[in-house]
N, CA, C and O atoms as a GROMACS GRO file, in nm:
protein
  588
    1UNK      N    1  16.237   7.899   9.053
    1UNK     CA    2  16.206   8.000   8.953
    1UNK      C    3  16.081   8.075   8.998
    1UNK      O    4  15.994   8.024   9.068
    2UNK      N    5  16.079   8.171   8.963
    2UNK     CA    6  15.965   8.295   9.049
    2UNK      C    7  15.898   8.345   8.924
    2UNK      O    8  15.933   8.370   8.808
    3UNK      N    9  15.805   8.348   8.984
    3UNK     CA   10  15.675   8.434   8.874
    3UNK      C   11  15.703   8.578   8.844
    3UNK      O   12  15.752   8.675   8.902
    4UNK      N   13  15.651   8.549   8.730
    4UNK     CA   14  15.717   8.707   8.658
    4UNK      C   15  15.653   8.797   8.762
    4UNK      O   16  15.555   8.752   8.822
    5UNK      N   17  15.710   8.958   8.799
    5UNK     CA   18  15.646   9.033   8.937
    5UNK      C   19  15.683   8.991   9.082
    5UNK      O   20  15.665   9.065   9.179
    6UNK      N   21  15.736   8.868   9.088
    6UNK     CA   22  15.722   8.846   9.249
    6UNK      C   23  15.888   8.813   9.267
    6UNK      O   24  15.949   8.730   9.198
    7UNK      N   25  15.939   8.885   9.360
    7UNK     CA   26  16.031   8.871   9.391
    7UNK      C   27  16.117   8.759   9.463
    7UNK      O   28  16.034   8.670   9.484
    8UNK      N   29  16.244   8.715   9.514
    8UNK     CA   30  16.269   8.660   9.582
    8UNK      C   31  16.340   8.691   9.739
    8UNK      O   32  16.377   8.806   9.763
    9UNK      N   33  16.355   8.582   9.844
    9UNK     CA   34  16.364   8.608   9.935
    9UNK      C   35  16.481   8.656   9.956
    9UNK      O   36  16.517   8.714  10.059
   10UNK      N   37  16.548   8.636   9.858
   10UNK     CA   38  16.704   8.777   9.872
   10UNK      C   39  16.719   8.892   9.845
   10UNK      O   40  16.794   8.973   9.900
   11UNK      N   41  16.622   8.916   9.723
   11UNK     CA   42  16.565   9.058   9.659
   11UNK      C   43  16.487   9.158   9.750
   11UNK      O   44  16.470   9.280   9.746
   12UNK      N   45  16.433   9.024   9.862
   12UNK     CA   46  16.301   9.107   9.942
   12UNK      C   47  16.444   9.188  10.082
   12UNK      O   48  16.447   9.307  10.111
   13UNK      N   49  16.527   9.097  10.130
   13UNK     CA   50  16.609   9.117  10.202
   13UNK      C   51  16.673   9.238  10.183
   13UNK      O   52  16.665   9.332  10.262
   14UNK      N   53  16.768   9.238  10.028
   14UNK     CA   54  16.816   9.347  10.015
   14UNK      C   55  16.758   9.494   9.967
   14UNK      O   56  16.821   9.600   9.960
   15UNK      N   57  16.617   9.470   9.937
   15UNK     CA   58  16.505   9.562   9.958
   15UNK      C   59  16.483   9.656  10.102
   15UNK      O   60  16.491   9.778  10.116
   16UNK      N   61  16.459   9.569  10.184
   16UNK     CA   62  16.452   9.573  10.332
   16UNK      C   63  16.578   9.662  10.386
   16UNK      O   64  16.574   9.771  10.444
   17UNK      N   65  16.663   9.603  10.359
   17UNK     CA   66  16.842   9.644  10.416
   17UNK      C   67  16.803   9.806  10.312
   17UNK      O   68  16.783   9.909  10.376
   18UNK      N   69  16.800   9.808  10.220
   18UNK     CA   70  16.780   9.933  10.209
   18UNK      C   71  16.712  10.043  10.201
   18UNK      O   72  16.727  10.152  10.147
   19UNK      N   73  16.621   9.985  10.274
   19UNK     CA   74  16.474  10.106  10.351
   19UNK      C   75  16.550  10.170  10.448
   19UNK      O   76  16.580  10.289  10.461
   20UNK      N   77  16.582  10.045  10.534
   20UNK     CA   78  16.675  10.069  10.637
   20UNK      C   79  16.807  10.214  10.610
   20UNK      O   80  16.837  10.316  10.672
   21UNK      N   81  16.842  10.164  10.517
   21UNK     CA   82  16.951  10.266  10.500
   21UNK      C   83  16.917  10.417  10.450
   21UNK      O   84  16.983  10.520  10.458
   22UNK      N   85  16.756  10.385  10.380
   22UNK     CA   86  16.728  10.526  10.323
   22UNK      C   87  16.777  10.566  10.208
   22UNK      O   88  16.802  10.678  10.162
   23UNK      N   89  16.794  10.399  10.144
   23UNK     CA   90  16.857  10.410   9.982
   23UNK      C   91  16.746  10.344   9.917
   23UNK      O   92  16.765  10.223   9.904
   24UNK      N   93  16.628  10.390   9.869
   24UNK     CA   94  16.547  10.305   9.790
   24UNK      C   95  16.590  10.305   9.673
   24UNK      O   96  16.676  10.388   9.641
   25UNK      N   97  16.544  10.217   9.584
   25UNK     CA   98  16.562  10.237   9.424
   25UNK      C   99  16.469  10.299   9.407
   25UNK      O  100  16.360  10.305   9.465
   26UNK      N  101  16.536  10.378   9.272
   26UNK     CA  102  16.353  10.481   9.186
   26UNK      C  103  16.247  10.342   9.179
   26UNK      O  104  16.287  10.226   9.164
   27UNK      N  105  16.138  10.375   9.191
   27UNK     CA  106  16.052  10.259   9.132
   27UNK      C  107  15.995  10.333   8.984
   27UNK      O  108  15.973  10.449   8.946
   28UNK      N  109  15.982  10.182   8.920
   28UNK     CA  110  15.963  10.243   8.773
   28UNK      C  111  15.781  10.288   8.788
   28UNK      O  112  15.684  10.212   8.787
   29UNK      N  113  15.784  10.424   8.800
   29UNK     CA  114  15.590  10.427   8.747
   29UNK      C  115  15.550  10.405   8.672
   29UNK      O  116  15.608  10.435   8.568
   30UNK      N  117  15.432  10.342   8.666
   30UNK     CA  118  15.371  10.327   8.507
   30UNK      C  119  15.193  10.375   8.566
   30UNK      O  120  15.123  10.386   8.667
   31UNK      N  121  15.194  10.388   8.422
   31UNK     CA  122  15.022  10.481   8.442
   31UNK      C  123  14.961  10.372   8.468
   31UNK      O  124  15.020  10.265   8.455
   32UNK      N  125  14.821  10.379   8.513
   32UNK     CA  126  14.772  10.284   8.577
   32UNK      C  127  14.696  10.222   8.445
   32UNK      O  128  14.674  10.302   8.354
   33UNK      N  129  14.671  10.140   8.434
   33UNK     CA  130  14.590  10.057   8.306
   33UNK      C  131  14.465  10.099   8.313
   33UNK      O  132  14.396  10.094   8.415
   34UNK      N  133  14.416  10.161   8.160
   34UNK     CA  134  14.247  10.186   8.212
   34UNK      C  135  14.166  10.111   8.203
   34UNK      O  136  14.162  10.065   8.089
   35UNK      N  137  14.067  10.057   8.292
   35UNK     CA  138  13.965   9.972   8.300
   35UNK      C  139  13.831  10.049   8.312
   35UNK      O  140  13.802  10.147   8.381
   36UNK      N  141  13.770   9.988   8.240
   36UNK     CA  142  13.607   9.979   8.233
   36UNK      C  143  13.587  10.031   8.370
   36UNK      O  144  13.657   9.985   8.460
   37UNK      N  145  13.485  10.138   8.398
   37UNK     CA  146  13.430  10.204   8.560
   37UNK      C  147  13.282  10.096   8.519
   37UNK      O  148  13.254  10.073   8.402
   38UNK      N  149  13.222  10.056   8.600
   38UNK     CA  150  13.117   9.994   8.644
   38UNK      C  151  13.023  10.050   8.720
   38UNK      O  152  12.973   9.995   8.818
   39UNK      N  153  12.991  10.183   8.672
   39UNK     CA  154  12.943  10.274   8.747
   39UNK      C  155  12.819  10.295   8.701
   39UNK      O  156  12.813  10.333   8.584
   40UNK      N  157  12.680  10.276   8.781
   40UNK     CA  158  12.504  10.263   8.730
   40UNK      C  159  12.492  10.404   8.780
   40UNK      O  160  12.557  10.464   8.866
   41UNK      N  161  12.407  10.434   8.718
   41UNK     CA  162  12.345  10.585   8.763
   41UNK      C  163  12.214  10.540   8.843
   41UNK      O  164  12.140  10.460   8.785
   42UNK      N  165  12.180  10.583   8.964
   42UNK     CA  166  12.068  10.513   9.047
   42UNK      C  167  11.970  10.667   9.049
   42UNK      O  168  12.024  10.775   9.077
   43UNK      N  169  11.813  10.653   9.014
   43UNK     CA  170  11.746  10.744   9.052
   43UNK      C  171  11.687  10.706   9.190
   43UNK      O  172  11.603  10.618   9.205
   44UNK      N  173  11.743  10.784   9.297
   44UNK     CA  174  11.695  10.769   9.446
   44UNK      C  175  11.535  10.840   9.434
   44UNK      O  176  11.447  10.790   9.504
   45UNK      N  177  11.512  10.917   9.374
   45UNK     CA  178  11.353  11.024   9.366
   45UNK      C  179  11.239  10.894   9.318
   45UNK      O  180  11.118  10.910   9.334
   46UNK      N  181  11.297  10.765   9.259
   46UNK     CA  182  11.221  10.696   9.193
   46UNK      C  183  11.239  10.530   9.220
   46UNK      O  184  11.291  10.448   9.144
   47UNK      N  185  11.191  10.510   9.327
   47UNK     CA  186  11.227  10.365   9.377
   47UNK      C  187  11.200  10.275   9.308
   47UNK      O  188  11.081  10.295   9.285
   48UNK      N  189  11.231  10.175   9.248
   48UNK     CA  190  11.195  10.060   9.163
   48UNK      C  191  11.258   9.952   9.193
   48UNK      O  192  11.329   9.907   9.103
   49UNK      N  193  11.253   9.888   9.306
   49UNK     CA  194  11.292   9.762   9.331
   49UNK      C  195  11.206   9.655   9.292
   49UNK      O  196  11.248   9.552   9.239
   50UNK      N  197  11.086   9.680   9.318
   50UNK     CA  198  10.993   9.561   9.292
   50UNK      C  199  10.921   9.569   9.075
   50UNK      O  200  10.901   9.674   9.014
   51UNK      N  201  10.910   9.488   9.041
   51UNK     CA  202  10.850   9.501   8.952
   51UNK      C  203  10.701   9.542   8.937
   51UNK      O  204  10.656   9.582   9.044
   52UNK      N  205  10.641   9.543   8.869
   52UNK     CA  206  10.517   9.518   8.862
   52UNK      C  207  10.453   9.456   8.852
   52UNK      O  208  10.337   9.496   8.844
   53UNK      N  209  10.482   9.304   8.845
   53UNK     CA  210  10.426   9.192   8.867
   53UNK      C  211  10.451   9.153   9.008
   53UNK      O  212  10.384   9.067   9.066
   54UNK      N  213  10.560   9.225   9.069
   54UNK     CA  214  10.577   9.176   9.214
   54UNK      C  215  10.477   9.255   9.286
   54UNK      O  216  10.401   9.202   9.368
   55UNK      N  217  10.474   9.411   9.251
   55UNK     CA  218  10.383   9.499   9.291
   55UNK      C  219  10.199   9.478   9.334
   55UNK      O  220  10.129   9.500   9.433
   56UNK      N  221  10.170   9.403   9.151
   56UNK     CA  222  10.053   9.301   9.211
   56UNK      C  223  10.038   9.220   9.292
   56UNK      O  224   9.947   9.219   9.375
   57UNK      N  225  10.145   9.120   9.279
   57UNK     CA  226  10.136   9.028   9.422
   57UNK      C  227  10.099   9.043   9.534
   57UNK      O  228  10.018   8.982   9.603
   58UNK      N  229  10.187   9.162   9.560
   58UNK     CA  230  10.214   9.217   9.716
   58UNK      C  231  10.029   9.279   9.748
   58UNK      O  232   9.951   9.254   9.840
   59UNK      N  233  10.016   9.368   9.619
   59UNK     CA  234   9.878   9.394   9.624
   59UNK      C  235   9.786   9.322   9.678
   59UNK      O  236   9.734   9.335   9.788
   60UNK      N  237   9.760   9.210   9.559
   60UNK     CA  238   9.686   9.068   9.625
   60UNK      C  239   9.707   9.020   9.728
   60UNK      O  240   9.611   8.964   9.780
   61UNK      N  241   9.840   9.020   9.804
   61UNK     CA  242   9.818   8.960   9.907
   61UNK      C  243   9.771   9.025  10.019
   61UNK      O  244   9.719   8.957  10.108
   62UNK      N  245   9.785   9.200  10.037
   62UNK     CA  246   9.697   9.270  10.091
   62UNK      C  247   9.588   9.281  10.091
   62UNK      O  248   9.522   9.314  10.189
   63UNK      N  249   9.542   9.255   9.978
   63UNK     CA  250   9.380   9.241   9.998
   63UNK      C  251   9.329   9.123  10.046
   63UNK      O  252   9.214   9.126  10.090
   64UNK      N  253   9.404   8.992  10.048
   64UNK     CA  254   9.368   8.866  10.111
   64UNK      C  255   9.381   8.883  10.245
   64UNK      O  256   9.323   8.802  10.317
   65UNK      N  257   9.435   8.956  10.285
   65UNK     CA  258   9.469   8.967  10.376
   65UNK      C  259   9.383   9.049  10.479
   65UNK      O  260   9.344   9.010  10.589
   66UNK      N  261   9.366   9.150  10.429
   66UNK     CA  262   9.237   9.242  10.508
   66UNK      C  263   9.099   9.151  10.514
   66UNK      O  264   9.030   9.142  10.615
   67UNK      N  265   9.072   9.088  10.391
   67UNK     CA  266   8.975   9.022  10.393
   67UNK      C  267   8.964   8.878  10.474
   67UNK      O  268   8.854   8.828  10.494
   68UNK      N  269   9.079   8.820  10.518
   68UNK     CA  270   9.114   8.759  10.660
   68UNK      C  271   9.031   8.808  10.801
   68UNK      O  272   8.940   8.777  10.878
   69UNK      N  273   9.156   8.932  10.768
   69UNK     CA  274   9.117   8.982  10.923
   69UNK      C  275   8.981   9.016  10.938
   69UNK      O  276   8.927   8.977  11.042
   70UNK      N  277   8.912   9.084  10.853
   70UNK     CA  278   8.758   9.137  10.841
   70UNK      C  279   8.704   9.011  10.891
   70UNK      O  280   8.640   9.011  10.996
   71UNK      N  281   8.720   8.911  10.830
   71UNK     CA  282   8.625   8.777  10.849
   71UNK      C  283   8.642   8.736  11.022
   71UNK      O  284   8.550   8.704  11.097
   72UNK      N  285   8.786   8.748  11.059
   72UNK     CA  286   8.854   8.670  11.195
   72UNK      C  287   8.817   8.788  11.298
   72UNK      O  288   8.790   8.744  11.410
   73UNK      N  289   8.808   8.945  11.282
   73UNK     CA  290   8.776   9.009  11.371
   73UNK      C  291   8.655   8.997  11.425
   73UNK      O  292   8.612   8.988  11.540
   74UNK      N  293   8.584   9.001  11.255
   74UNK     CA  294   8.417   9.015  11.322
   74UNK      C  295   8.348   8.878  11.377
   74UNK      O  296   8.233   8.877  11.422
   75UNK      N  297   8.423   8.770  11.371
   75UNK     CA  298   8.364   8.675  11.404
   75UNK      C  299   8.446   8.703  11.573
   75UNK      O  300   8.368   8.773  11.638
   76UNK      N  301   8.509   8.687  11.615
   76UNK     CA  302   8.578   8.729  11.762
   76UNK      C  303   8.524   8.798  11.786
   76UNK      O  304   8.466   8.772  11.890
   77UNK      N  305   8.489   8.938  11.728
   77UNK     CA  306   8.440   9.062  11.837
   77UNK      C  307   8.263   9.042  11.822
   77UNK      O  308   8.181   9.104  11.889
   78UNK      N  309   8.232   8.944  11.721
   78UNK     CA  310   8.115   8.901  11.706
   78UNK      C  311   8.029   9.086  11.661
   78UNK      O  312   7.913   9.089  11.702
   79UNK      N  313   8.063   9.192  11.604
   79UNK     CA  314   8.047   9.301  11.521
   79UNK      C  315   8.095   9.309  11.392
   79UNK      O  316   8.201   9.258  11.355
   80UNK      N  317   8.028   9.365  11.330
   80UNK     CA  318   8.073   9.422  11.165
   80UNK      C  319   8.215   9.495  11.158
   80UNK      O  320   8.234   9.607  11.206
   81UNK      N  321   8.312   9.416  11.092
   81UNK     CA  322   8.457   9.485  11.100
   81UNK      C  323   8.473   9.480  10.937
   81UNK      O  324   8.437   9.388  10.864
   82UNK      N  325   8.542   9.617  10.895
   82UNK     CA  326   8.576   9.561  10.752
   82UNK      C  327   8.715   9.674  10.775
   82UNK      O  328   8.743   9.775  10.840
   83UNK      N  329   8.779   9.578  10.673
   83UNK     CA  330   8.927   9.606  10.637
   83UNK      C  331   9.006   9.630  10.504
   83UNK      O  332   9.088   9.546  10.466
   84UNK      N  333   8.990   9.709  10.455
   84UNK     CA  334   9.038   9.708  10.356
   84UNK      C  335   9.134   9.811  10.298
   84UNK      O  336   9.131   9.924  10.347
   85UNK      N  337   9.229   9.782  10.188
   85UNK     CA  338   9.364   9.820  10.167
   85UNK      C  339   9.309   9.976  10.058
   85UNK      O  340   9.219   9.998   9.978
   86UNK      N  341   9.414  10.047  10.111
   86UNK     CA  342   9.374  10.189  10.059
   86UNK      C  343   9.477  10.227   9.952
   86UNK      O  344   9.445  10.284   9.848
   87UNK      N  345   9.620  10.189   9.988
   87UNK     CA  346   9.707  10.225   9.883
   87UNK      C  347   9.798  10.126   9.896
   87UNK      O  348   9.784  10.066  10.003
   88UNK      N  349   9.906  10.076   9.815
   88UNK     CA  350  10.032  10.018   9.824
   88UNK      C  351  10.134  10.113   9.726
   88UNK      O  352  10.118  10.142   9.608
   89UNK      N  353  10.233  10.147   9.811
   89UNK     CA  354  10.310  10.236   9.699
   89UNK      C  355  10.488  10.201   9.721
   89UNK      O  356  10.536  10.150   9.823
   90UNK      N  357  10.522  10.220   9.666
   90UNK     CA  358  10.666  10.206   9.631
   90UNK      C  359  10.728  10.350   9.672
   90UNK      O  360  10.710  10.438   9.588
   91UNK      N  361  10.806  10.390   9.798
   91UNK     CA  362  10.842  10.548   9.842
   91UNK      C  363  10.994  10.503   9.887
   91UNK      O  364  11.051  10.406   9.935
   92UNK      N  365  11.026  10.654   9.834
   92UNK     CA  366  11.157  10.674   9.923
   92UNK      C  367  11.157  10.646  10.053
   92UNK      O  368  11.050  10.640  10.112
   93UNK      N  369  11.248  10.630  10.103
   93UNK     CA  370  11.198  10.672  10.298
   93UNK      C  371  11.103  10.811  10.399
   93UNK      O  372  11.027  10.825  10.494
   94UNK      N  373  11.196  10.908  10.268
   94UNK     CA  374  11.173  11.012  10.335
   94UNK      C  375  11.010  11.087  10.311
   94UNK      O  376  10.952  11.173  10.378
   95UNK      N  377  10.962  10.997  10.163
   95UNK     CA  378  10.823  11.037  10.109
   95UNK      C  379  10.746  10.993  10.227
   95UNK      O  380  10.672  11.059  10.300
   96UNK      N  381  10.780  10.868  10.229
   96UNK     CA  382  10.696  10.750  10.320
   96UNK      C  383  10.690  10.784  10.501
   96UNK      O  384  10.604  10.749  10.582
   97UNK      N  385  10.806  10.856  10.520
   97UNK     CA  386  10.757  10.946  10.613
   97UNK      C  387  10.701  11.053  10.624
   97UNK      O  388  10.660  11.101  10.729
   98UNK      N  389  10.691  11.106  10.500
   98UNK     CA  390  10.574  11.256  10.496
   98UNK      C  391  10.450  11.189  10.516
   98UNK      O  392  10.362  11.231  10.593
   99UNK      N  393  10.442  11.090  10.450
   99UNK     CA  394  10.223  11.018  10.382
   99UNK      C  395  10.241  10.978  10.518
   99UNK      O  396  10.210  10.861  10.498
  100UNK      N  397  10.272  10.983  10.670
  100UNK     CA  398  10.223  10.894  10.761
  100UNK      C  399  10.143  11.022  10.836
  100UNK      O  400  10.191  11.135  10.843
  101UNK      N  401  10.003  10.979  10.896
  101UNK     CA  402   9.965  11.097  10.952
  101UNK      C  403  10.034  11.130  11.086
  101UNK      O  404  10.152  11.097  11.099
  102UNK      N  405   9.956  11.202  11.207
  102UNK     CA  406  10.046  11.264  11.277
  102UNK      C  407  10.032  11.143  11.392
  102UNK      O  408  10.121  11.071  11.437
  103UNK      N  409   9.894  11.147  11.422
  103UNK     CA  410   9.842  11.058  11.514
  103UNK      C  411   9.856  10.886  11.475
  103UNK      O  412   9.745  10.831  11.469
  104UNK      N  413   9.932  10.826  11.458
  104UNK     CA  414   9.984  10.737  11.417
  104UNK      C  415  10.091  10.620  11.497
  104UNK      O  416  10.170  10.645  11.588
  105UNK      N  417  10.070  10.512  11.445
  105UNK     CA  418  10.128  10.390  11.535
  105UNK      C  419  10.234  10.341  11.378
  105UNK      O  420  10.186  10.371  11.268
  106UNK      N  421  10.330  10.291  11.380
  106UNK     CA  422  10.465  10.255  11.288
  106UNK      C  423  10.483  10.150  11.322
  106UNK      O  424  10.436  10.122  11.433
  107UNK      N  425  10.560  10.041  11.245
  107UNK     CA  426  10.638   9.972  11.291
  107UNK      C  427  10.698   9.913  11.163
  107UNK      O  428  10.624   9.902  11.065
  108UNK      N  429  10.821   9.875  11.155
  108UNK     CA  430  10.910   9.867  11.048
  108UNK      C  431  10.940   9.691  11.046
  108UNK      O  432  10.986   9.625  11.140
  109UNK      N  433  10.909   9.654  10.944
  109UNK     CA  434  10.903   9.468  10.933
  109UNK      C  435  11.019   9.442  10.826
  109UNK      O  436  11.025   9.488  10.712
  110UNK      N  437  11.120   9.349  10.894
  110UNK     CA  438  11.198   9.296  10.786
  110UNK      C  439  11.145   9.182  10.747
  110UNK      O  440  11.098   9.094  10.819
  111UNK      N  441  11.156   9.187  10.587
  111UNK     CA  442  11.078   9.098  10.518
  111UNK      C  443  11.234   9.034  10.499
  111UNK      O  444  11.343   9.091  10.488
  112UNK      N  445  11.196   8.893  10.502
  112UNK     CA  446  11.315   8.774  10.476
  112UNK      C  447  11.330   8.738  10.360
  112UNK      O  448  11.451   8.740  10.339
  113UNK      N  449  11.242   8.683  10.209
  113UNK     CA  450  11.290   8.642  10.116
  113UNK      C  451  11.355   8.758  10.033
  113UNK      O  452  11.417   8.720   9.934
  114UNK      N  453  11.349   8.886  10.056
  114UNK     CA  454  11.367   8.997   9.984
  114UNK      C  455  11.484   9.061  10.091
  114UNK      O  456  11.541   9.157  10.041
  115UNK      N  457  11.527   9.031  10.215
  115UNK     CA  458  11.659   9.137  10.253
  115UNK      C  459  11.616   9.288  10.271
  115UNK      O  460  11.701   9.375  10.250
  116UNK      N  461  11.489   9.321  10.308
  116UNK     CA  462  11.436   9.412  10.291
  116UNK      C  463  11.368   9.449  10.407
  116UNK      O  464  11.354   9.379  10.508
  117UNK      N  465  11.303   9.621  10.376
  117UNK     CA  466  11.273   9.640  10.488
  117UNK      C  467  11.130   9.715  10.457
  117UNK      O  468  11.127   9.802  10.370
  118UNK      N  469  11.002   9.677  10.536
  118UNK     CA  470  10.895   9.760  10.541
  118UNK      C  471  10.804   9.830  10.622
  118UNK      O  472  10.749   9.770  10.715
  119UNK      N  473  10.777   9.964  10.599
  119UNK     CA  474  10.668  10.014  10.681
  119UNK      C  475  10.567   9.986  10.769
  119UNK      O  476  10.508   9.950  10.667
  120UNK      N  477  10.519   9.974  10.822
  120UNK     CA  478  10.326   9.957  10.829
  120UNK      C  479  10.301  10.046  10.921
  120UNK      O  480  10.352  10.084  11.027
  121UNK      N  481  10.192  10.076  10.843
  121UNK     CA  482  10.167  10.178  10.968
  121UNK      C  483   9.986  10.191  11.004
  121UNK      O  484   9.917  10.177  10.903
  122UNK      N  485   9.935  10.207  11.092
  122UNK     CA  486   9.828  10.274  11.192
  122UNK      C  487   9.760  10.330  11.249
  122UNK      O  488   9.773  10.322  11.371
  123UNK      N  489   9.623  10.436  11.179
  123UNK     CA  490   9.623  10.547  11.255
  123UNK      C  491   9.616  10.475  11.433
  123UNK      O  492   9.624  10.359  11.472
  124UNK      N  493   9.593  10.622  11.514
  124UNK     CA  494   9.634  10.578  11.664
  124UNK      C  495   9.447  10.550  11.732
  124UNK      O  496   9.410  10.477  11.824
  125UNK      N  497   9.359  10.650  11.633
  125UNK     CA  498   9.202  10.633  11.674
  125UNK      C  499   9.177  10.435  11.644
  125UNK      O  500   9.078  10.373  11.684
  126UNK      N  501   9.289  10.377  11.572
  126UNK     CA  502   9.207  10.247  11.477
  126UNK      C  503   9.266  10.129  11.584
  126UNK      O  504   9.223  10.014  11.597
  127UNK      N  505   9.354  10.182  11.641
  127UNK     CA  506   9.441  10.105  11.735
  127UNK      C  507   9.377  10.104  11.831
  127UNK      O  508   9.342   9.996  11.879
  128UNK      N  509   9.347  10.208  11.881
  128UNK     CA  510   9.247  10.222  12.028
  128UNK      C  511   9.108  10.128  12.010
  128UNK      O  512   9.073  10.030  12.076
  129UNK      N  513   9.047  10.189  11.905
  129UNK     CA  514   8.891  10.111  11.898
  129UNK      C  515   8.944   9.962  11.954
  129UNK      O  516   8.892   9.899  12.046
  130UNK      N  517   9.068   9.920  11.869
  130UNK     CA  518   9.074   9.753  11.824
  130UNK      C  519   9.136   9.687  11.968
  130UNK      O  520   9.119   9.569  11.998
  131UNK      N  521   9.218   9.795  12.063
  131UNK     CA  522   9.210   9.737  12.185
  131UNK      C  523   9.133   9.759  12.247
  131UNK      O  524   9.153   9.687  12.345
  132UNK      N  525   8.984   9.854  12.274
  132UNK     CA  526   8.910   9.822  12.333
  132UNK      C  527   8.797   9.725  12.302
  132UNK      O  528   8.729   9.669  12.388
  133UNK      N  529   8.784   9.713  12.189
  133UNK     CA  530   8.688   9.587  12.166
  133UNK      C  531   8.781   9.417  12.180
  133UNK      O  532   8.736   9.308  12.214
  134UNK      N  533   8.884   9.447  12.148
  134UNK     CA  534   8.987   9.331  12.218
  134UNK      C  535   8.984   9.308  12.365
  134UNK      O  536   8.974   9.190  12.400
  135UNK      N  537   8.992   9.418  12.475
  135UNK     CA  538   8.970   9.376  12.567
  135UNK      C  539   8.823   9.392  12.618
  135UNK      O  540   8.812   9.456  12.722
  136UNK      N  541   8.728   9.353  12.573
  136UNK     CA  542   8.572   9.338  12.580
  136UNK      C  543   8.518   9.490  12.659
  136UNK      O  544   8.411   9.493  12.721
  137UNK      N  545   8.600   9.603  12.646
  137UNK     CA  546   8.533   9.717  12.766
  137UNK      C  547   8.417   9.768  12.612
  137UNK      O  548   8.420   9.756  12.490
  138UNK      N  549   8.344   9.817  12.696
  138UNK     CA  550   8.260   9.888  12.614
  138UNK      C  551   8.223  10.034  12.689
  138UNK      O  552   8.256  10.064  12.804
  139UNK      N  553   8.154  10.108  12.605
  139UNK     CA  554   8.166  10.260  12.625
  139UNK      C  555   8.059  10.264  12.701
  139UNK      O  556   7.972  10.191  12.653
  140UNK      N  557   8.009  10.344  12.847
  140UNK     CA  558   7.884  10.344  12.892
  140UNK      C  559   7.775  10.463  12.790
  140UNK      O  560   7.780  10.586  12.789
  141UNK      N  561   7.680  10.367  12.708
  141UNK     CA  562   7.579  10.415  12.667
  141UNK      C  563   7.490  10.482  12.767
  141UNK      O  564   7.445  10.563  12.686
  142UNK      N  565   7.432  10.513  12.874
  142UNK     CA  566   7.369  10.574  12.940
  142UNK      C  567   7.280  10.473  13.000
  142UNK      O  568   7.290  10.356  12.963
  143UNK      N  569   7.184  10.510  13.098
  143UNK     CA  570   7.083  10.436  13.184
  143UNK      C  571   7.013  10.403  13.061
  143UNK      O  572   7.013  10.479  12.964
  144UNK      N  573   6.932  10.251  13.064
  144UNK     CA  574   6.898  10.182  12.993
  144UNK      C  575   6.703  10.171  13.041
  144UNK      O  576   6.680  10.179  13.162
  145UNK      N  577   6.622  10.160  12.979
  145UNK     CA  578   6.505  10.166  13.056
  145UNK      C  579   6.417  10.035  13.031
  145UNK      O  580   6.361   9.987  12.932
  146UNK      N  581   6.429  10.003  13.149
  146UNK     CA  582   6.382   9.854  13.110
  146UNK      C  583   6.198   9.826  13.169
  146UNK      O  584   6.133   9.858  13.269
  147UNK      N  585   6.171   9.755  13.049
  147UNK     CA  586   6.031   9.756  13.040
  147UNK      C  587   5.949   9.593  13.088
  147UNK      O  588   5.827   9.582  13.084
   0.00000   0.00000   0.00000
């Protein structure tokens, strides 16, 4: 016995045999059943993935974070380094490529607990300083006069 809708393997046969022949039966149409559309309206102009409690987080942890490096640079380069966070913002792609300046270093970090993807970016003067005091060169100050 066959489920209501599903045919059998003789029905399917003499189905077949008459494709073949170019004798189909009418099939009965029926309108399609209407179902519920599941359709969200998304504002792309207005990113909101993160909350605002996640927003702080991320905040805080930028600022722990500069305040890391400030501590770990200047003790390595044994000079006054300070670091600190200027904005965190939530952008389209295409905003987030306008706010980058020209002279600039990028690099795009996939973040793992979130499936996500982020910016960072560099001016190119902050990069230079930080590899030349990384690799110990220093700038010639001029003849020195020793007493």
């Amino acid at each position: 016995m066959n489920a209501p809708g599903v045919m059998s393997e003789d029905q399917v046969a003499a189905l077949v045999a008459a494709a073949k022949d170019g004798q189909l039966p009418e099939a009965d149409v029926q309108a399609p059943t209407s179902r519920h559309r599941r359709v969200r309206k998304i504002d792309f102009t207005r990113p909101s993935k993160f909350t605002t409690d996640q927003q702080r987080r991320l905040e805080r942890a930028h600022v722990t974070f500069c305040r890391s490096v400030s501590t770990r640079m200047s003790a390595e380069l044994r000079s006054l380094i300070s670091v600190e966070l200027i904005d965190t913002a939530q952008l389209t792609w295409a905003n987030a490529l306008e706010e980058i300046p020209r002279q600039s270093v990028s690099a795009i970090v996939d973040v793992a607990p979130i499936d996500g993807r982020i910016l960072v970016t560099a001016e190119l003067t902050l990069l230079l300083g930080l590899l030349e005091r990384c690799s110990a060169a220093r700038r010639p100050t001029g003849p020195r006069s020793v007493r």
